[in-house]
CHARMM-style PDB file with segment names, atoms N, HN, CA, C and O in Angstrom:
ATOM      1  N   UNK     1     131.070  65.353  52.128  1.00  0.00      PROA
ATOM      2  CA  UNK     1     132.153  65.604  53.064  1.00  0.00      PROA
ATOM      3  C   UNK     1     133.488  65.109  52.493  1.00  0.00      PROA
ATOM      4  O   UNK     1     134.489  65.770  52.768  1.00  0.00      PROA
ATOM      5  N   UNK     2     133.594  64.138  51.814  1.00  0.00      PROA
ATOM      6  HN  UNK     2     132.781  63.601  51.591  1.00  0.00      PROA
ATOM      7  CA  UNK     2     134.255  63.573  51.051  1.00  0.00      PROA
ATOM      8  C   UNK     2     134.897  64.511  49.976  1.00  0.00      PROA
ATOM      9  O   UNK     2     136.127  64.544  50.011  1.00  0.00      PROA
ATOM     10  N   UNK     3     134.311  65.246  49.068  1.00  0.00      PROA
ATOM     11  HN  UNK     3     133.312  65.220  49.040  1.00  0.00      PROA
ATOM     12  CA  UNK     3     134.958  65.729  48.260  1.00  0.00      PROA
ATOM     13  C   UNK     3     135.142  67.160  48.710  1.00  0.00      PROA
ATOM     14  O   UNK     3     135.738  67.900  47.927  1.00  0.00      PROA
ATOM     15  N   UNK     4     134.618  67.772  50.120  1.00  0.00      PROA
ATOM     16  HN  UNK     4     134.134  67.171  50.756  1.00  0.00      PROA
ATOM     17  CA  UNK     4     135.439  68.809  50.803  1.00  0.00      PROA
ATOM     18  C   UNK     4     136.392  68.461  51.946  1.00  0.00      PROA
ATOM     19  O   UNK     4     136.632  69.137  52.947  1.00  0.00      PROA
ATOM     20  N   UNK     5     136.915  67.205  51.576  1.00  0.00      PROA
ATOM     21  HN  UNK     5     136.720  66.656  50.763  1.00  0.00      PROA
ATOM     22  CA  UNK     5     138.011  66.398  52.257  1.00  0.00      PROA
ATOM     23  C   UNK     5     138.366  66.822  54.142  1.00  0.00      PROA
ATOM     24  O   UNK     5     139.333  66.961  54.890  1.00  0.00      PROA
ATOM     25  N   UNK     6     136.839  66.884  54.182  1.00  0.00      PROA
ATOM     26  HN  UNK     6     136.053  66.771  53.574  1.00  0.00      PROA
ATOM     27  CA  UNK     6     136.399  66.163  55.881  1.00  0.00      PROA
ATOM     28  C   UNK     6     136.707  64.948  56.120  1.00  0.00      PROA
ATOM     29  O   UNK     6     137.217  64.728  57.219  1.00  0.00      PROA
ATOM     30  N   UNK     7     136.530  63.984  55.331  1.00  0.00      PROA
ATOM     31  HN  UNK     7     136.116  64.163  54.439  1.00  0.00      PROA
ATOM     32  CA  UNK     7     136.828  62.295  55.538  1.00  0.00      PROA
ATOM     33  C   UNK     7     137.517  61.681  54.586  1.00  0.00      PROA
ATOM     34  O   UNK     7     137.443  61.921  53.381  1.00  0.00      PROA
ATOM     35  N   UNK     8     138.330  60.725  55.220  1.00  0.00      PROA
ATOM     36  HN  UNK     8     138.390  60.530  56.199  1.00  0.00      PROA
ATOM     37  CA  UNK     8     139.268  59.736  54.205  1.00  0.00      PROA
ATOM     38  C   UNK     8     138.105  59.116  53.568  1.00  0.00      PROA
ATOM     39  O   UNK     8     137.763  59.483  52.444  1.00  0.00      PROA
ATOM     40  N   UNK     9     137.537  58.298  54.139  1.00  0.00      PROA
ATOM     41  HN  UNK     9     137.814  58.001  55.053  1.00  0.00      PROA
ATOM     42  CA  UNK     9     137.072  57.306  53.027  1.00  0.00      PROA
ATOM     43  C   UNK     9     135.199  57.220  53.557  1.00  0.00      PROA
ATOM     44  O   UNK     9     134.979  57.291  54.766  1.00  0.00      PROA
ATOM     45  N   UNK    10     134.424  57.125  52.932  1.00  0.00      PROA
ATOM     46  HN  UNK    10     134.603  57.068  51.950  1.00  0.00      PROA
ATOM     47  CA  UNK    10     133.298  56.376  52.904  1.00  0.00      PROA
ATOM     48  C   UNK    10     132.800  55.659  54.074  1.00  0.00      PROA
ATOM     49  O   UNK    10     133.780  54.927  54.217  1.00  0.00      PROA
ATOM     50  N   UNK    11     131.874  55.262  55.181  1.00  0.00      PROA
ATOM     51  HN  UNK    11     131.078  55.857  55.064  1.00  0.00      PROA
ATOM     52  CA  UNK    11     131.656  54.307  55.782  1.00  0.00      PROA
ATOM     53  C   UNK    11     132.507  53.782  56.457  1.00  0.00      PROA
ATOM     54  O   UNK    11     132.644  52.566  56.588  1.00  0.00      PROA
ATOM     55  N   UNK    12     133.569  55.134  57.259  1.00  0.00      PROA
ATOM     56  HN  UNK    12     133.457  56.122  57.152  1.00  0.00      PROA
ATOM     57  CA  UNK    12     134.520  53.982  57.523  1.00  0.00      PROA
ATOM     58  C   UNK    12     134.623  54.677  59.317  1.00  0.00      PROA
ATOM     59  O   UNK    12     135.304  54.067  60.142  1.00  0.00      PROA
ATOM     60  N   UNK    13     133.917  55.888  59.686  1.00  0.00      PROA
ATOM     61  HN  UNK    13     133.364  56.384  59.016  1.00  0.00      PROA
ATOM     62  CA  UNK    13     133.654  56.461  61.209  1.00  0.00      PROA
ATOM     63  C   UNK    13     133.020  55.910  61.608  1.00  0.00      PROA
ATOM     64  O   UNK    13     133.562  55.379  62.577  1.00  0.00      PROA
ATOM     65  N   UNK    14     131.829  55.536  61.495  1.00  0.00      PROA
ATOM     66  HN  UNK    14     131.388  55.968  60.708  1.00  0.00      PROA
ATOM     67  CA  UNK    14     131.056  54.929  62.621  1.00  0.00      PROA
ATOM     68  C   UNK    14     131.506  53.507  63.222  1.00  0.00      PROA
ATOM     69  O   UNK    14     131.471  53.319  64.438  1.00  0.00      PROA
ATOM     70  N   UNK    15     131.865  52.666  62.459  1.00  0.00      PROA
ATOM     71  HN  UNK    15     131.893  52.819  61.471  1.00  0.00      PROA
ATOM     72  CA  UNK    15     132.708  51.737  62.712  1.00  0.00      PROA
ATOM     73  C   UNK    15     134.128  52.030  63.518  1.00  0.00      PROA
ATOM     74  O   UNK    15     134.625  51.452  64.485  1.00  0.00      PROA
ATOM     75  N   UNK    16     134.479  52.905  62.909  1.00  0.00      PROA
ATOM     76  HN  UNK    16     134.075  53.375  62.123  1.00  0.00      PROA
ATOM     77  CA  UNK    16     135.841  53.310  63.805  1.00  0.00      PROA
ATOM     78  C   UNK    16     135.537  54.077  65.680  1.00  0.00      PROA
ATOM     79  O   UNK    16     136.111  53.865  66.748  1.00  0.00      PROA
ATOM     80  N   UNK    17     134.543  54.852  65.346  1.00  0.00      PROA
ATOM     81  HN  UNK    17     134.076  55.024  64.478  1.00  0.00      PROA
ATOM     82  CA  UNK    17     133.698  55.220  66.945  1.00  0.00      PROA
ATOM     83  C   UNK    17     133.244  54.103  67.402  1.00  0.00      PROA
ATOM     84  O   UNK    17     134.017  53.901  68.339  1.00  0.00      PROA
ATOM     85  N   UNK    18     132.626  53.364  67.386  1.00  0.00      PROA
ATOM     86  HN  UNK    18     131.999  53.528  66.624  1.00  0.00      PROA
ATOM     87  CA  UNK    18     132.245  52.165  67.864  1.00  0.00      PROA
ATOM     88  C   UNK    18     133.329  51.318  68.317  1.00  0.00      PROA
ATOM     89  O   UNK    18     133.202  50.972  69.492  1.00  0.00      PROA
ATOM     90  N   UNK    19     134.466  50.839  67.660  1.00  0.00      PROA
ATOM     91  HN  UNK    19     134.569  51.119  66.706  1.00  0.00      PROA
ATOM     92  CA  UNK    19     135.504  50.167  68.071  1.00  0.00      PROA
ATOM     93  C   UNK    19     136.474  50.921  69.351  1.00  0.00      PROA
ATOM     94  O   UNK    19     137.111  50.328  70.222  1.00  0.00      PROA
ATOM     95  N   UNK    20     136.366  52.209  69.172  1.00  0.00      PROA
ATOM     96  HN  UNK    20     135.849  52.690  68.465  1.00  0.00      PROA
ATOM     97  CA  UNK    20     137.433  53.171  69.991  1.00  0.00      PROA
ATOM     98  C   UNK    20     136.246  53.497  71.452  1.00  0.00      PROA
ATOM     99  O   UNK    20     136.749  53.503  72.575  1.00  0.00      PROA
ATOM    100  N   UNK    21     135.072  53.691  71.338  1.00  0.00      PROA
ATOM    101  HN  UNK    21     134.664  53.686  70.425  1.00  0.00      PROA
ATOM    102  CA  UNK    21     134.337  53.948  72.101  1.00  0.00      PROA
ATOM    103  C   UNK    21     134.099  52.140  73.110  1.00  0.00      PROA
ATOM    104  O   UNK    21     134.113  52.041  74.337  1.00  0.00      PROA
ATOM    105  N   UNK    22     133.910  50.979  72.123  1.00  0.00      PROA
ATOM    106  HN  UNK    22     133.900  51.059  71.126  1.00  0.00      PROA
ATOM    107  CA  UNK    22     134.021  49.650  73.000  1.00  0.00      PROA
ATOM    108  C   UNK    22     135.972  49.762  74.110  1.00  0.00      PROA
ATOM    109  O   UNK    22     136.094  49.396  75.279  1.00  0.00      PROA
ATOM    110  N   UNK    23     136.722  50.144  73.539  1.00  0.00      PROA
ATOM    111  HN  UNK    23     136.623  50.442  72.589  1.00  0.00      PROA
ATOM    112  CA  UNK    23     137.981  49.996  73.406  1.00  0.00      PROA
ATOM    113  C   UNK    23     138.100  50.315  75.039  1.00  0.00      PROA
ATOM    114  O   UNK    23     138.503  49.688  76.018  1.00  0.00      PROA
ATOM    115  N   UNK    24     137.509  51.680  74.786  1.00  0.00      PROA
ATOM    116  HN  UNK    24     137.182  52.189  73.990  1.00  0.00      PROA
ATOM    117  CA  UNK    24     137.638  52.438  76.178  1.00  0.00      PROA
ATOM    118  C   UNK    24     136.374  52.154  77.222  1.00  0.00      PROA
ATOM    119  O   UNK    24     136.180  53.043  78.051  1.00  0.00      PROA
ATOM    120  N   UNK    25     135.480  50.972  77.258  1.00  0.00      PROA
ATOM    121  HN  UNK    25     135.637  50.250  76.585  1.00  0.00      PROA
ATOM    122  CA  UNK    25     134.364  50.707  77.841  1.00  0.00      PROA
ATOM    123  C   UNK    25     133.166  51.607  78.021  1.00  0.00      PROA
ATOM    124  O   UNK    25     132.627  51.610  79.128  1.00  0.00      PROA
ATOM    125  N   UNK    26     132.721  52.319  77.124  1.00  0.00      PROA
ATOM    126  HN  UNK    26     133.159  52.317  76.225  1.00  0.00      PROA
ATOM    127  CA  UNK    26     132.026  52.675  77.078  1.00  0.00      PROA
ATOM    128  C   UNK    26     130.879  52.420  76.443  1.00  0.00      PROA
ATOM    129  O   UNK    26     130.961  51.507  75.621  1.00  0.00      PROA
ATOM    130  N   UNK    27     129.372  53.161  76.611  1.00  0.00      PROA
ATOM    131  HN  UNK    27     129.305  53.902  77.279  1.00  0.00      PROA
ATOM    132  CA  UNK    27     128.266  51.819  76.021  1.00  0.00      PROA
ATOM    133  C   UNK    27     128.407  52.259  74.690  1.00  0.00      PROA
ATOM    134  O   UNK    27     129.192  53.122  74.296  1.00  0.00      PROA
ATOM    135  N   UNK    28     127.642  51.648  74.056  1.00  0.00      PROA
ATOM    136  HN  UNK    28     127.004  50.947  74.376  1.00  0.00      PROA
ATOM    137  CA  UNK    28     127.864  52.083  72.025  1.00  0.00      PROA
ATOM    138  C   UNK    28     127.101  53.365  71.918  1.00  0.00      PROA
ATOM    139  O   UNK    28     126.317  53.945  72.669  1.00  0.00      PROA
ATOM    140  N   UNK    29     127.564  53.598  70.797  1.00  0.00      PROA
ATOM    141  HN  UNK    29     128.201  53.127  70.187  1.00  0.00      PROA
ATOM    142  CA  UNK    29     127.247  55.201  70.685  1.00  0.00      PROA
ATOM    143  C   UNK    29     125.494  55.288  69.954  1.00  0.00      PROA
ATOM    144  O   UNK    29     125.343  54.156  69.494  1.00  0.00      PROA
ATOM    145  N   UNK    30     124.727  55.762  69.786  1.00  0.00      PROA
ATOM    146  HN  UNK    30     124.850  56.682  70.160  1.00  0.00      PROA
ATOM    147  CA  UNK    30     123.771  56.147  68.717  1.00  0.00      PROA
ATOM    148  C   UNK    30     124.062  56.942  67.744  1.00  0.00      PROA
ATOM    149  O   UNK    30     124.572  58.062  67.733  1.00  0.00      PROA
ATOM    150  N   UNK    31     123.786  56.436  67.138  1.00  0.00      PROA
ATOM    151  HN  UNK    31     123.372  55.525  67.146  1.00  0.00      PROA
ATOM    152  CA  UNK    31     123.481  57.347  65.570  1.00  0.00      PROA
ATOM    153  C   UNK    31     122.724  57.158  65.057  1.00  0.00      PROA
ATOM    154  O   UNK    31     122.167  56.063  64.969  1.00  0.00      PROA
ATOM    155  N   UNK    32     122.279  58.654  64.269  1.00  0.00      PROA
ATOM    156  HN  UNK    32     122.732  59.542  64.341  1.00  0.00      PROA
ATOM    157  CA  UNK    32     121.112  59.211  63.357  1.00  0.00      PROA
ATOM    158  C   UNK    32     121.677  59.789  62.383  1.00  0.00      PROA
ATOM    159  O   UNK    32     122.176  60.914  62.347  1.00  0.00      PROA
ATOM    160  N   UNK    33     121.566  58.705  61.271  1.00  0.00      PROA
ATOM    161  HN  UNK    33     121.161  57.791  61.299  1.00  0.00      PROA
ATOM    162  CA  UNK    33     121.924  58.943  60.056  1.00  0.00      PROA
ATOM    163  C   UNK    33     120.667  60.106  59.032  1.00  0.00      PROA
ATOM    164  O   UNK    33     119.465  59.847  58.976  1.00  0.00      PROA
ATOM    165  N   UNK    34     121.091  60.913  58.569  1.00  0.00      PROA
ATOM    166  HN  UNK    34     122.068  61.123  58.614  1.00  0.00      PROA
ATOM    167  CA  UNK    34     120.333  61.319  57.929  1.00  0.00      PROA
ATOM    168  C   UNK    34     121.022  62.021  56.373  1.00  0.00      PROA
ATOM    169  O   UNK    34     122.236  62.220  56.325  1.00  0.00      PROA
ATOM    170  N   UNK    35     120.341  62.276  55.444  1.00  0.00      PROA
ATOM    171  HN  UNK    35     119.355  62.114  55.482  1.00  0.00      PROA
ATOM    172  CA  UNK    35     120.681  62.161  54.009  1.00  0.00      PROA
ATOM    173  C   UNK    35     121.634  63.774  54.411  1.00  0.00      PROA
ATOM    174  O   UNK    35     122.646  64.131  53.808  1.00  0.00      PROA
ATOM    175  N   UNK    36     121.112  64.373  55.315  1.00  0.00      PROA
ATOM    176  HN  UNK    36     120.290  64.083  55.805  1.00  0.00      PROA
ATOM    177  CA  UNK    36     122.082  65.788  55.233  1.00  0.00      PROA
ATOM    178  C   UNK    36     123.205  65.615  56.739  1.00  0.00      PROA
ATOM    179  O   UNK    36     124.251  66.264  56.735  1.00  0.00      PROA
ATOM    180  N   UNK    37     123.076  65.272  57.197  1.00  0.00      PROA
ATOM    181  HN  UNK    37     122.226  64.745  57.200  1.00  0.00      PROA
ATOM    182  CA  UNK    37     124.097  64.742  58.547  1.00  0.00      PROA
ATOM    183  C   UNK    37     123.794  63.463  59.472  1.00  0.00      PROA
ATOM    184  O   UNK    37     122.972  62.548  59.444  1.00  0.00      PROA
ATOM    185  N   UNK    38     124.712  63.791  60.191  1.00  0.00      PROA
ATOM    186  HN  UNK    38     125.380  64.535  60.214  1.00  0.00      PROA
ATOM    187  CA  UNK    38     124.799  62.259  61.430  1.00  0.00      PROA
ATOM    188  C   UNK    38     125.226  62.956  62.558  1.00  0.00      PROA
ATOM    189  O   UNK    38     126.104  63.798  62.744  1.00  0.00      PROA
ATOM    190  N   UNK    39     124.205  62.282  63.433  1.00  0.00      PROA
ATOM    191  HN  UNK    39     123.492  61.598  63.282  1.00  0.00      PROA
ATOM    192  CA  UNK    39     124.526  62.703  64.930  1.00  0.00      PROA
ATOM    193  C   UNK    39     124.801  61.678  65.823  1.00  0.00      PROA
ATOM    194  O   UNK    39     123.759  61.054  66.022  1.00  0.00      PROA
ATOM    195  N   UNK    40     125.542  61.315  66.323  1.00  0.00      PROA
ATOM    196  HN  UNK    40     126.389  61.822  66.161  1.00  0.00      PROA
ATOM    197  CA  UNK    40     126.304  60.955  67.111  1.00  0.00      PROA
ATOM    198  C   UNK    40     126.334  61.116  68.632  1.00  0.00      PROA
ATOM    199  O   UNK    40     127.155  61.916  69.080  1.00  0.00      PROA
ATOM    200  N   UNK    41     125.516  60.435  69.509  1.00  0.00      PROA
ATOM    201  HN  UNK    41     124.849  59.785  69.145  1.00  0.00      PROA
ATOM    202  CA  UNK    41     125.237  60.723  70.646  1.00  0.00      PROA
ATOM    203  C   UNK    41     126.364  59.253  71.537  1.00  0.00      PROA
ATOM    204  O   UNK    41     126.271  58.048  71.304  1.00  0.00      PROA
ATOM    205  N   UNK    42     127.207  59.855  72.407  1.00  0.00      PROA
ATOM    206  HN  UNK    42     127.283  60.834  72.596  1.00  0.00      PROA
ATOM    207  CA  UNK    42     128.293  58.970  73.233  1.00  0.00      PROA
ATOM    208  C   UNK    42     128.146  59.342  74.367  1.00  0.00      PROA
ATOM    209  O   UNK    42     128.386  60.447  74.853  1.00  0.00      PROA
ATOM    210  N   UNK    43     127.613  58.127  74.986  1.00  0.00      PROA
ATOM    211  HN  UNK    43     127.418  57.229  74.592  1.00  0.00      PROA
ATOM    212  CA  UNK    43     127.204  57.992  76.806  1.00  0.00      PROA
ATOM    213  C   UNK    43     128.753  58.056  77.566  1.00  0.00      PROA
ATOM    214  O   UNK    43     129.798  57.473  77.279  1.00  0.00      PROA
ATOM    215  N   UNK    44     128.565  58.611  78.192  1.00  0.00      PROA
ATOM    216  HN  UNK    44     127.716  59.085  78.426  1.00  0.00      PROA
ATOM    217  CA  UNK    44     130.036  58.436  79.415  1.00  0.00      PROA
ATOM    218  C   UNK    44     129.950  57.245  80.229  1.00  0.00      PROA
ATOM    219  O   UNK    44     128.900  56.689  80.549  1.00  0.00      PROA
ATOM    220  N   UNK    45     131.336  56.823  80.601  1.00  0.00      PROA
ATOM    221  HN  UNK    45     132.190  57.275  80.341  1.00  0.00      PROA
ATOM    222  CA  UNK    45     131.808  55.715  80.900  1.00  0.00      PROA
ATOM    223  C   UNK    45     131.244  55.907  82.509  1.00  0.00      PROA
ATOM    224  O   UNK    45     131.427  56.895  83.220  1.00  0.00      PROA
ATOM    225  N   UNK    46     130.408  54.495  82.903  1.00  0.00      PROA
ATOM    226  HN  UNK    46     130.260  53.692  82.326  1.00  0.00      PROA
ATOM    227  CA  UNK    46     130.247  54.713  84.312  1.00  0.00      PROA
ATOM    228  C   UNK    46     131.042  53.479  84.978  1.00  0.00      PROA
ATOM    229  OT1 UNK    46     131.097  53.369  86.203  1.00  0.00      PROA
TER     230      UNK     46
END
């Protein structure tokens, strides 16, 4: 994804979802890392 310049840098989204997703009180996100994608599942704020 990186060198079809989808992402700035390396390891640096999930950390950033996690901080923006705590930010706005919401619960932490899941992820499923896998060698061909990541999924990303984000609960709504109750």
């Amino acid at each position: 994804m990186k060198v079809l310049g989808f992402v700035q840098r390396f390891g640096v989204g999930i950390a950033t979802a996690r901080s923006a997703l705590q930010k706005n009180g919401n619960a932490p996100p899941d992820f499923d890392v896998q060698p061909t994608h990541v999924r990303c599942t984000v609960w709504r704020r109750r």
